[in-house]
C-alpha positions as CSV (number, residue, x, y, z in Angstrom):
1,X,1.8,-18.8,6.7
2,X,2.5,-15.0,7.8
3,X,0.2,-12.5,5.4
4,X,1.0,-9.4,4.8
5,X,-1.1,-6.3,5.9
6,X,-3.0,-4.5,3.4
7,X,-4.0,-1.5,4.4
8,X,-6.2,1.8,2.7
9,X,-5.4,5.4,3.1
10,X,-6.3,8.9,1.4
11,X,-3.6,10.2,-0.5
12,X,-4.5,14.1,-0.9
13,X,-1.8,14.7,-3.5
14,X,-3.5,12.2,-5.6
15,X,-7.1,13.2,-4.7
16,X,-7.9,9.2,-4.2
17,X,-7.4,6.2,-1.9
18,X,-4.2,3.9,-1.9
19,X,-3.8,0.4,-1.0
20,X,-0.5,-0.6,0.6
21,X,1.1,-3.6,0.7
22,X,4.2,-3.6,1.5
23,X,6.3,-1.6,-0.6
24,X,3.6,-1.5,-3.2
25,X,1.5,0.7,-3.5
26,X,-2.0,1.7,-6.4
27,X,-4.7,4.2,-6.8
28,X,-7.8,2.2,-6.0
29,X,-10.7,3.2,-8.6
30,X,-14.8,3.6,-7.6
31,X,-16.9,0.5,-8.2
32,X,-13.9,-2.0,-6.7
33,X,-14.4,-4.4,-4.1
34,X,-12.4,-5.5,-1.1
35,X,-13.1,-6.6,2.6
36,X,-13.2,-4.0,5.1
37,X,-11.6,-5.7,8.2
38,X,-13.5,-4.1,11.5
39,X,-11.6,-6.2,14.1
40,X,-9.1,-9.5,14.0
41,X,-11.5,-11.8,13.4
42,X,-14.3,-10.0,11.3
43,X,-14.5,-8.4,7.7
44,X,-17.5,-7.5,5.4
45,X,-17.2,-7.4,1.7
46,X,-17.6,-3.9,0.0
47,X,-17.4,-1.7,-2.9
48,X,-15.5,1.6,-3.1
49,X,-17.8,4.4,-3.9
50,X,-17.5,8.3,-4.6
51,X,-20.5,10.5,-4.1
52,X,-19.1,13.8,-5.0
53,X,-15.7,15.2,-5.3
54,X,-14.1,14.9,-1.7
55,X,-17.1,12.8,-0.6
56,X,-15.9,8.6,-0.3
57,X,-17.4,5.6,0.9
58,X,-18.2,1.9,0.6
59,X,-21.4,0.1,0.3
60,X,-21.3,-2.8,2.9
61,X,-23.5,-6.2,2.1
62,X,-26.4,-7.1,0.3
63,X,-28.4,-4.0,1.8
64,X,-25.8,-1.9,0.2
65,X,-25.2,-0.1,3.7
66,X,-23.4,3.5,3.1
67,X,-20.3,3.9,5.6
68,X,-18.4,7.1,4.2
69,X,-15.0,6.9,4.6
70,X,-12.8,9.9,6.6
71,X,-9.9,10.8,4.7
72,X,-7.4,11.3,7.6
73,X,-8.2,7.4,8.8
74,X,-6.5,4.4,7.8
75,X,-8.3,0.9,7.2
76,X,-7.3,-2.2,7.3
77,X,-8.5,-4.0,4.1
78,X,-8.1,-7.7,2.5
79,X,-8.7,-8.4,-0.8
C-alpha cells in the first residue's frame, strides 16, 4: 500500500503552518498533535505549540522536549 506524503510548512500569508497532502491543504491550529518524522524509519509524537507571535514549536514526548520550528523549513509529518 503506497501512502501519501504529508508534509508541514509555514505559510507567511497566513501567519501559520500548513499540512499538505496532496492537493489538500489546512491551517494547523496550537495544541494539535502529529508525528514528526526525523528519518525513514523514525517519528516522535508531538504537539504544535506557539510561544509568541512569530515564535513556533512542538513539544516532543513525555518530557515535553521544546524543538522550535524554522519557518523557512519543511517537515515531514504523519498523523
Amino acid at each position: 500500500m503506497n501512502h501519501q506524503r504529508k508534509y508541514l510548512w509555514y505559510y507567511k500569508d497566513y501567519g501559520c503552518w500548513i499540512k499538505v497532502e496532496g492537493d489538500y491543504a489546512r491551517a494547523m491550529n496550537p495544541g494539535e498533535s502529529f508525528n514528526l518524522r526525523l528519518d525513514k524509519e523514525l517519528s516522535v509524537p508531538c504537539h504544535l505549540k506557539l510561544a509568541e507571535q512569530q515564535l513556533w514549536y512542538v513539544e516532543i514526548g513525555l518530557n515535553q522536549v521544546k524543538l522550535n520550528l524554522r519557518m523557512n523549513e519543511v517537515y515531514e509529518i504523519e498523523n
